[in-house]
C-alpha positions as CSV (number, residue, x, y, z in Angstrom):
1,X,-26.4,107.4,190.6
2,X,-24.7,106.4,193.8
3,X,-26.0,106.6,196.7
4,X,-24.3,109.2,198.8
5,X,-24.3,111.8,195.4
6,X,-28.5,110.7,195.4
7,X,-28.5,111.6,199.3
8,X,-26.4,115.2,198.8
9,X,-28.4,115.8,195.9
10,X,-31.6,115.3,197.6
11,X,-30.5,117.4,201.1
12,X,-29.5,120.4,198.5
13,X,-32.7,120.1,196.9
14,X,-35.2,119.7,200.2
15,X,-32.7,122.8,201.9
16,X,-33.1,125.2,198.6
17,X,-37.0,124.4,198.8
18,X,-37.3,125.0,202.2
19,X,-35.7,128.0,202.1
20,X,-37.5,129.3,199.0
21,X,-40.8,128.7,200.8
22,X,-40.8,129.0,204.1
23,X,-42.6,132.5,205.7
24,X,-40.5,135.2,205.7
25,X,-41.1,136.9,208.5
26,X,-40.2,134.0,210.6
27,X,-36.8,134.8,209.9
28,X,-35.3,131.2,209.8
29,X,-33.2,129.4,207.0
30,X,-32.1,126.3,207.1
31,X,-28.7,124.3,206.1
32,X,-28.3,120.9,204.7
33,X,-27.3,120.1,207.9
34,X,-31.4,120.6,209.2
35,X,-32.4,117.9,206.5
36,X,-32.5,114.2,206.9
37,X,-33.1,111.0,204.9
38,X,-36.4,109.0,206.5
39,X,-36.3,106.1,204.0
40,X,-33.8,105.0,200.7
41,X,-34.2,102.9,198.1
42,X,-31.8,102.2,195.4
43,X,-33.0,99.8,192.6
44,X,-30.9,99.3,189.4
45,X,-30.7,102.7,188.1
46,X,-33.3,104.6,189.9
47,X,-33.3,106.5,193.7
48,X,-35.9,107.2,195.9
49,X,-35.7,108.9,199.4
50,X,-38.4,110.3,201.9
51,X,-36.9,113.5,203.3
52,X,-37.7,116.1,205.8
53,X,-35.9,118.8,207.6
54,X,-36.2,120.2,211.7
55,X,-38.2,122.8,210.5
56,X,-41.7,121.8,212.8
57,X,-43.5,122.8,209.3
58,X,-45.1,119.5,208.5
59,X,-43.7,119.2,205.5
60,X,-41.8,116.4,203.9
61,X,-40.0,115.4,200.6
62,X,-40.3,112.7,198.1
63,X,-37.2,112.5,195.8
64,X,-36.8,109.9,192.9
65,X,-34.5,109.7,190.8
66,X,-35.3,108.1,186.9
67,X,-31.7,106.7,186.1
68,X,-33.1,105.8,182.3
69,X,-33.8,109.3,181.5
70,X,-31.2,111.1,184.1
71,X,-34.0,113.1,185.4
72,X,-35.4,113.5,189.0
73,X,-39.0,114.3,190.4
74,X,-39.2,116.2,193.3
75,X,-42.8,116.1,195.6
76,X,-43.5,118.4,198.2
77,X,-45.8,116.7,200.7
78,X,-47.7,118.6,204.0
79,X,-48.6,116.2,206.8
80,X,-52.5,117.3,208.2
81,X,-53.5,114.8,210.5
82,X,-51.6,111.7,212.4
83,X,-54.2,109.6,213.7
84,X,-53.8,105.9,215.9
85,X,-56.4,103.7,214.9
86,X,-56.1,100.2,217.3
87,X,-56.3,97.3,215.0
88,X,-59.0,95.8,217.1
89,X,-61.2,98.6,216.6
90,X,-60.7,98.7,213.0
91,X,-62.7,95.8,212.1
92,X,-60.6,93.8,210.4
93,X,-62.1,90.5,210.8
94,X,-65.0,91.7,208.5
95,X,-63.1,92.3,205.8
């Protein structure tokens, strides 16, 4: 699969989940247009893409597509925690 069919494939997908899952009483939906590609990879026959959408959810997408077997897996990921550890501190050198 080519890359710009992988990439509308995956914005449909990430939009229709979003949509299917997000609270309804907050009253939003969302458009292909609110999701974006983070990371690509194409090699040989097989996709992968890190996706997430505007929503201020936490959540983000992992896409990949199995060219050998035309089939694609679709992960739904929630981010928790975003923590800056200074390499210094991390104790490295004993290791």
């Amino acid at each position: 699969m080519g890359n710009e069919k992988f990439i509308r494939l995956c914005k449909k997908l990430v939009a229709r989940y979003a949509n299917e899952h997000i609270d309804k009483t907050d009253g939003v939906q969302i458009t292909e247009d609110n999701v974006f590609i983070v990371w690509l990879s194409k090699v040989l026959q097989n996709n992968k893409a890190l996706v997430s959408t505007t929503l201020p959810d936490g959540m983000y997408y992992e896409i990949t597509y199995n060219g050998d077997k035309d089939e694609l897996y679709f992960d739904a990921y929630k981010k928790f925690e975003n923590v800056c550890y200074p390499v210094a501190e991390c104790g490295l050198d004993e290791v």
